[in-house]
Phi, psi and omega in degrees: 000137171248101130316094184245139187271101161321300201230170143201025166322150164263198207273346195276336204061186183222124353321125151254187199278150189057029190247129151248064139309156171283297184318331162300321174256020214272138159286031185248094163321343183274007182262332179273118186260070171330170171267149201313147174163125191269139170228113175275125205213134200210132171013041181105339186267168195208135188218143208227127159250093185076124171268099204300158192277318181280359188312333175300316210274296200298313187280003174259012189271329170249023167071017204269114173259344170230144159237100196262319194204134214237136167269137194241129176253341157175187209239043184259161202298297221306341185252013183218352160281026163264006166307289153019304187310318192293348154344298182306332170254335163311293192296304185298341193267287175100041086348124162271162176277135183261151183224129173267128164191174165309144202280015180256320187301343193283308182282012195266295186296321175292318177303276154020267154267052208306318192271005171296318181265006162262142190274122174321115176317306179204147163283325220358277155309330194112156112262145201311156193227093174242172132279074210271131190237122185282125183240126150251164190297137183071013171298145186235144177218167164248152186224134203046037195105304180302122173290143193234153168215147200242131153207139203278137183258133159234162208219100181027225182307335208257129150264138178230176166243163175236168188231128182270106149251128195061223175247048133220141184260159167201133200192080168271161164042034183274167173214342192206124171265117177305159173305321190302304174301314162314318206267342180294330177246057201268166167070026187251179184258335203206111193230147186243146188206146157273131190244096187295302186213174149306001213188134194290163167233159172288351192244336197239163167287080158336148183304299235258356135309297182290336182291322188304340149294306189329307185255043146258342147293322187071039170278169159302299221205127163225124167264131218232148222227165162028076153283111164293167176290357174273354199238084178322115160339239152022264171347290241297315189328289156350308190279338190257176188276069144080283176284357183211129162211175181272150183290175157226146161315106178108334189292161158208126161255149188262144169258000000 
């Protein structure tokens, strides 16, 4: 499997507007950050987890011509208004698109993105053409090859899910992990975790929270994801072990 990192961004991205922070001005490409989101590739399939509000930006940077199956991890705009995108292939295609996620992200999202689900008034541009597939928790399927498994999460008040495929996991917009869930990710090669900033939050894992997850999973490699504007690439690496680092734009890894 190649694991490539789209975004590894908070929901503002990086730089962000109105800001002159050094990490906002920094000429070090790896401090500029899309908003999150993985693109995953297996024996010809391709499986894209959340469609970032930044994905038009993303798929042409990285060559992505088709989107056949999409993992939803929950429904704030940075991880679902690039669905809006996915037009472009319905159309080039003739296809809907599959979307995986939880029947409260399935009702959220129809609500949200109300005219993706209506019969349309006028087409005018096209509108996204989806297939929304309801997951419960810790159900496992396989989809083009990938074992896929949902597990639930908490994001401050809200469970959302993050997804183990194969022996890699990504628990993005995380703040709290269930015991249950701790026991679905013994054994992985490749863990994505959210590490937001230095300094704690209600919604997020703070760096020094996610490594104290990191290492009770015990993956080989953990990489930490949807990065604020407080934590300088470079600097931040430096304080970590080898085996646990902050993520980048552009990175790719092989399993």
């Amino acid at each position: 499997m190649q694991i490539t990192f789209l975004g590894t961004g908070t929901s503002n991205g990086i730089p962000m507007v109105a800001c002159a922070c050094a990490v906002c001005r920094s000429d070090n490409p790896r401090n500029k950050r899309l908003r999150s989101s993985v693109w995953l590739e297996k024996d010809g399939h391709a499986l894209l987890i959340d469609a970032s509000s930044d994905f038009r930006q993303q798929a042409l940077t990285h060559n992505i011509l088709d989107v056949d199956d999409v993992l939803i991890t929950h429904t704030h705009a940075d991880h679902v208004f690039g669905l809006d995108e996915f037009r472009r292939f319905n159309i080039k295609y003739q296809k809907r698109v599959n979307v995986y996620l939880s029947a409260e992200a399935d009702k959220e999202l129809r609500a949200t993105l109300r005219y993706m689900y209506e019969t349309p008034r006028q087409a005018g541009g096209g509108i996204t053409a989806l297939d929304n597939h309801i997951l419960q928790n810790y159900q496992a399927i396989n989809i083009g090859g990938f074992s896929v498994a949902a597990l639930p999460i908490k994001h401050g008040l809200y469970e959302i899910f993050g997804y183990r495929v194969d022996d890699f996991a990504y628990l993005t917009d995380c703040s709290e992990i269930p015991e249950k869930t701790f026991e679905r990710l013994k054994n992985l090669n490749v863990l994505v975790l959210d590490a937001l900033r230095d300094t704690p939050h209600p919604t997020h894992f703070s760096l020094e929270q996610a490594v104290a997850a990191a290492r009770r999973i015990g993956a080989r490699q953990t990489y930490f994801t949807h990065i604020a504007h407080n934590l300088e690439h470079e600097t931040t690496n430096k304080t970590l072990l080898p085996n646990m680092q902050l993520a980048y734009d552009g990175l790719k890894v092989i399993i």
